[in-house]
C-alpha positions in Angstrom: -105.3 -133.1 72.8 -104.3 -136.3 74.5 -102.9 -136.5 78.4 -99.3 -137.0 77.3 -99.6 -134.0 75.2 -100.8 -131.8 77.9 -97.9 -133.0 79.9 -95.3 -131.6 77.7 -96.6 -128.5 77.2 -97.1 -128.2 81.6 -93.4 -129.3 82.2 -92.5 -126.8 79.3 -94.4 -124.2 80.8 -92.9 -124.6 84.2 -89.5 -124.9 82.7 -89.6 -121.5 81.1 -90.6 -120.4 84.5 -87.6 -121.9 86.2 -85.8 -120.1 83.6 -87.5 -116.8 84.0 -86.4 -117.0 88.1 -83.2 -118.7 87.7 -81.3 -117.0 85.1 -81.5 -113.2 86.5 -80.4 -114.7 89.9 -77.3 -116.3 87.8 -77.2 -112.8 86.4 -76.9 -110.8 89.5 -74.9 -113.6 91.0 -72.2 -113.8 87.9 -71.7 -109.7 88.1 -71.2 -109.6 91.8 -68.0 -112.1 91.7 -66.7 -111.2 88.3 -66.7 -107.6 89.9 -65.9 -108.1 93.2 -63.4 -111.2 93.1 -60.5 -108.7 92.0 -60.8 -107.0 95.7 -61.0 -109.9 97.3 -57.7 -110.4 99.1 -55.8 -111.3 102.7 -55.8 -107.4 103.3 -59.5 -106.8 102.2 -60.6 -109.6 104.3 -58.6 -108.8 107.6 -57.7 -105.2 108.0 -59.4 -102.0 109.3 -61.0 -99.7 106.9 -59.0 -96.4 106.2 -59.0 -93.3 104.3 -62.6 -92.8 104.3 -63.5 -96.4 103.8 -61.9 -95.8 100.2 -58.9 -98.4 101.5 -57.8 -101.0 103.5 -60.5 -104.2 104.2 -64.0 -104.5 105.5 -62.3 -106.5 108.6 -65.0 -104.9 111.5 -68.1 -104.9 109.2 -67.3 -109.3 108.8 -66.8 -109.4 112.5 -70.1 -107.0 113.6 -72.2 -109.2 111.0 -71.3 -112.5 112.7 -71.8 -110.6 115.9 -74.6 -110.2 115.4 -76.0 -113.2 113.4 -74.3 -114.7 117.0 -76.5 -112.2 119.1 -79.4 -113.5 117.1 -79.1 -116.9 117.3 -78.8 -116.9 121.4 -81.9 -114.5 121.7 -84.4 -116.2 119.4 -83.7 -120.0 118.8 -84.8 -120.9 122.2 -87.2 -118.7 122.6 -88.7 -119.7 118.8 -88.3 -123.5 119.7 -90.1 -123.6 122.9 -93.1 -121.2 121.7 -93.2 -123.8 118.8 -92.9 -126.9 121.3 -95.8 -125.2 123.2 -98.0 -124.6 120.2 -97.9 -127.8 118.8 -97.4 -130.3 121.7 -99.1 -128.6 124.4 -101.5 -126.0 123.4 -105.4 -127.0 122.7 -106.5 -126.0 119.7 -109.0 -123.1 120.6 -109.8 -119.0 119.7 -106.6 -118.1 121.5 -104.1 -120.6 120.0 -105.6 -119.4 116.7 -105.2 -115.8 117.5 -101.6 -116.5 118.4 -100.6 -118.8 115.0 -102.5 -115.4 112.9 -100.6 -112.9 114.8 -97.3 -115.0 114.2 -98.0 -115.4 110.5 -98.6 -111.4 110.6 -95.8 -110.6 112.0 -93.8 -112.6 109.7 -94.4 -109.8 106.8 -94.1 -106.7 108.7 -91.1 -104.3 106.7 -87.8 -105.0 108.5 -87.6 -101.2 108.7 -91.0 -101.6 111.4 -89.1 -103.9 113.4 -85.6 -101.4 113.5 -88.2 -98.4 114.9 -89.6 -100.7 117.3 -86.1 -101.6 118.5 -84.8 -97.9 118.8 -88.0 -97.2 121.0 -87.7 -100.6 123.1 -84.1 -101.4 123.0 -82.4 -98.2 122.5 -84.4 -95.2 124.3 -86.6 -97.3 126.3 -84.4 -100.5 128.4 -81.4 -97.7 127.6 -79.2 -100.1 125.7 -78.2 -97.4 123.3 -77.4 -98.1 120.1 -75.4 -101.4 120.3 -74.9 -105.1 119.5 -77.5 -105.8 122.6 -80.2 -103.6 120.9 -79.7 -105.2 117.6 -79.3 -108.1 118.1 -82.8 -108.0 120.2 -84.6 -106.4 117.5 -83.2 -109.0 115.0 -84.2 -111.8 117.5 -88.3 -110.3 117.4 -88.1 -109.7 113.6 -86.9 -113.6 113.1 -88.7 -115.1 115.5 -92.0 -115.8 113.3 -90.2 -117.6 110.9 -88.4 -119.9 113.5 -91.8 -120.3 115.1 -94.0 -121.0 111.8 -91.5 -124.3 110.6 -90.4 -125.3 113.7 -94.0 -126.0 114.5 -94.7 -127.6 111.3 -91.8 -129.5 111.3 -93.0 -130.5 115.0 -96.7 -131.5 113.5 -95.3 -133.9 110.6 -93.7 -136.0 113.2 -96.0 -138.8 113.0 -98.9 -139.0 115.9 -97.5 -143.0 116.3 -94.3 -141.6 117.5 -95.8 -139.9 120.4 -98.6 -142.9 121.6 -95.4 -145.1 121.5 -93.8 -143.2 123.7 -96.9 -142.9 126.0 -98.0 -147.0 126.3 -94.1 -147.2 127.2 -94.7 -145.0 130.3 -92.7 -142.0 128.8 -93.5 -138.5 130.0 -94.8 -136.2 127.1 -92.1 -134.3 127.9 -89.8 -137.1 127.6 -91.5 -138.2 124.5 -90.8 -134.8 122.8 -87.4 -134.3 124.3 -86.4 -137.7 123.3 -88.4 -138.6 120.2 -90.4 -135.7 118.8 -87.5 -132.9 118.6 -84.6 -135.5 117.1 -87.4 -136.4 114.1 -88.1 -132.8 113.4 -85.0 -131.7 113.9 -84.3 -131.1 109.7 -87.0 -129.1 109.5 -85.9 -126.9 113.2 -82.9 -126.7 111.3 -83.8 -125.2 107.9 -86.3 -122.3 109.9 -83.5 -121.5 111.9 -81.1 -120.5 109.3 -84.1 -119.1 107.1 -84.4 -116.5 110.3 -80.9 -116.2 110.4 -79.8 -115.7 106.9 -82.9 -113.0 106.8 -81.3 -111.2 110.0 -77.7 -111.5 108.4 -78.7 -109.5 105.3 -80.9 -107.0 106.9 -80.2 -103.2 107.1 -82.9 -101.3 107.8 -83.1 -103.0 111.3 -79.7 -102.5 112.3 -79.6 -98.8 111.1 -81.7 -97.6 113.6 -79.9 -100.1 116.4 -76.4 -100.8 116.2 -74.7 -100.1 113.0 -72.4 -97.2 112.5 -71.0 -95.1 109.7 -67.4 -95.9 110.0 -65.5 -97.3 112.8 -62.0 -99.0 112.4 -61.9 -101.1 115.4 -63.4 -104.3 117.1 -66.0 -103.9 119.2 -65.1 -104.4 123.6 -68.3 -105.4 124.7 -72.0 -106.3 123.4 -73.4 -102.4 124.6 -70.8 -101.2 121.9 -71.7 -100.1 118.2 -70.2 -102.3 115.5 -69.7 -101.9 111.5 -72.2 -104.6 109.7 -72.1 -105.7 106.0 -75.0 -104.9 104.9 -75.2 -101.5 106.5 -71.3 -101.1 104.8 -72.7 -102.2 101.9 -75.2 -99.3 101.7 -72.4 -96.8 102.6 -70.0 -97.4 100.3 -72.2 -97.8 97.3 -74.4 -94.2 98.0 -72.5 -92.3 100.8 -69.4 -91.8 99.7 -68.1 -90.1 97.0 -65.5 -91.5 94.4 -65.6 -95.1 96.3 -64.1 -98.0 93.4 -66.3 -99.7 92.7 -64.3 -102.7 92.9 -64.7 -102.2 96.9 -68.4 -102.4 96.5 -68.8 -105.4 94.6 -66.1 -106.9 96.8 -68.3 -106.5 99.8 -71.2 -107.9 97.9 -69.1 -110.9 97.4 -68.3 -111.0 100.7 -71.7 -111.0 101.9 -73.0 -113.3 99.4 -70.5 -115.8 100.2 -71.3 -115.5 104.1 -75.3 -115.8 103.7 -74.3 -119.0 101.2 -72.1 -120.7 103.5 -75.0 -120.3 106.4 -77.2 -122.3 103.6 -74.4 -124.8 102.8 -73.8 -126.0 106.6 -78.1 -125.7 106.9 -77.9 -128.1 103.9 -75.7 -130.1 105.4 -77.3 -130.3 108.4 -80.5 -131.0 107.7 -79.4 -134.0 105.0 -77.4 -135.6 107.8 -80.1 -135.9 110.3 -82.9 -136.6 107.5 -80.2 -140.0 106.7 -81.4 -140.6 110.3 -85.2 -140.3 110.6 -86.9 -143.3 110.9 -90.0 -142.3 108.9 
């Protein structure tokens, strides 16, 4: 069997996989918004939930999810960014650092449902936030902050050595050379772990369960120590806890979700493709 032979048959082979992943996502994908598109409307989208959550819109559980996405966002991307600054640009490369970049990678596949008891004990019980958006979106924060870390620092890393001793012979700082040059080069690669972590802490319920979310409440939120109504936790509700729900309603918040989580990776997309047309390497 000659090379070019063998080559067909591998990018056949990894076609069918493609296939194999791709089509059940179009699948799921193609169910949720030929199900779900027929709730979608001004009302669904913008008022309170009523009669049991069997009426009215999912207006609270969109505002609580971006609440909290918010809440995330503030809490881990500087704290993420300047643990990853420190372990690539400043750290030395010994048992500790080692120990550090393990534990991170660890931490990374813990079950989100680990991360929601660890917030009840810490946020909740222990500081006394009680459940609310403060304790959740803290816990989210800690549960998305290994993923910010891991690719922020390997975005950091592929920034060419060149770039920094430049900076250096010129009489730049290190600081000023990773402020000025380091960061703005890496900064596609910031950008897509950001909005991994955040996309992750947007769909997550098992965290929010235990922290902030509640069963049903038709109002806005007053403050950041108040429960809040989340999608995903919704979600869950309507499609196991209550009885008789259409399950038009169900789908419709799957859509709705689905749509939210996509639009995070469109602008990410975005993003990241305007500042690679930028990079001078």
């Amino acid at each position: 069997m000659n090379r070019h032979r063998v080559q067909q048959i591998g990018f056949a082979v990894l076609a069918l996989l493609s296939l194999i992943v791709v089509v059940p996502i179009l699948f799921v994908v193609g169910t949720i918004v030929a199900r779900g598109i027929g709730a979608i409307s001004w009302s669904f989208l913008t008022e309170m939930p009523r009669n049991g959550m069997k009426a009215g819109g999912i207006f609270p559980a969109i505002v609580g999810t971006v609440l909290l996405t918010l809440g995330t966002a503030l809490a881990a991307i500087p704290v993420g960014v300047a643990g990853a600054i420190y372990l690539s640009e400043y750290a030395s490369d010994n048992a500790a650092t080692r120990a550090i970049r393990l534990a991170i990678i660890n931490l990374a596949g813990i079950p989100s449902v680990v991360y929601g008891l660890f917030g009840l004990g810490l946020f909740v019980l222990f500081l006394g936030f009680g459940t609310s958006i403060l304790a959740g979106s803290l816990t989210l924060a800690i549960m998305t902050l290994p993923i910010i870390i891991s690719t922020t620092e390997e975005a950091l890393r592929a920034v060419p050595m060149e770039f920094r001793t430049v900076s250096a012979s010129l009489g730049g700082t290190r600081w000023q050379g990773i402020w000025r040059i380091v960061l703005p080069q890496a900064l596609p690669g910031i950008v897509t772990g950001v909005i991994l972590g955040l996309l992750r802490a947007a769909g997550e319920t098992a965290p929010i369960l235990f922290t902030v979310a509640t069963f049903f409440l038709p109002r806005l939120p007053r403050s950041i120590f108040d429960q809040t109504m989340a999608l995903p936790y919704h979600l869950y509700v309507v499609s196991t806890q209550v009885p008789g729900m259409p399950s038009e309603i169900q789908y419709g918040t799957a859509l709705v979700l689905l749509v939210l989580v996509l639009s995070l990776n469109l602008v990410a997309t975005l993003i990241r493709s305007y500042f690679r047309r930028k990079r001078q390497w």
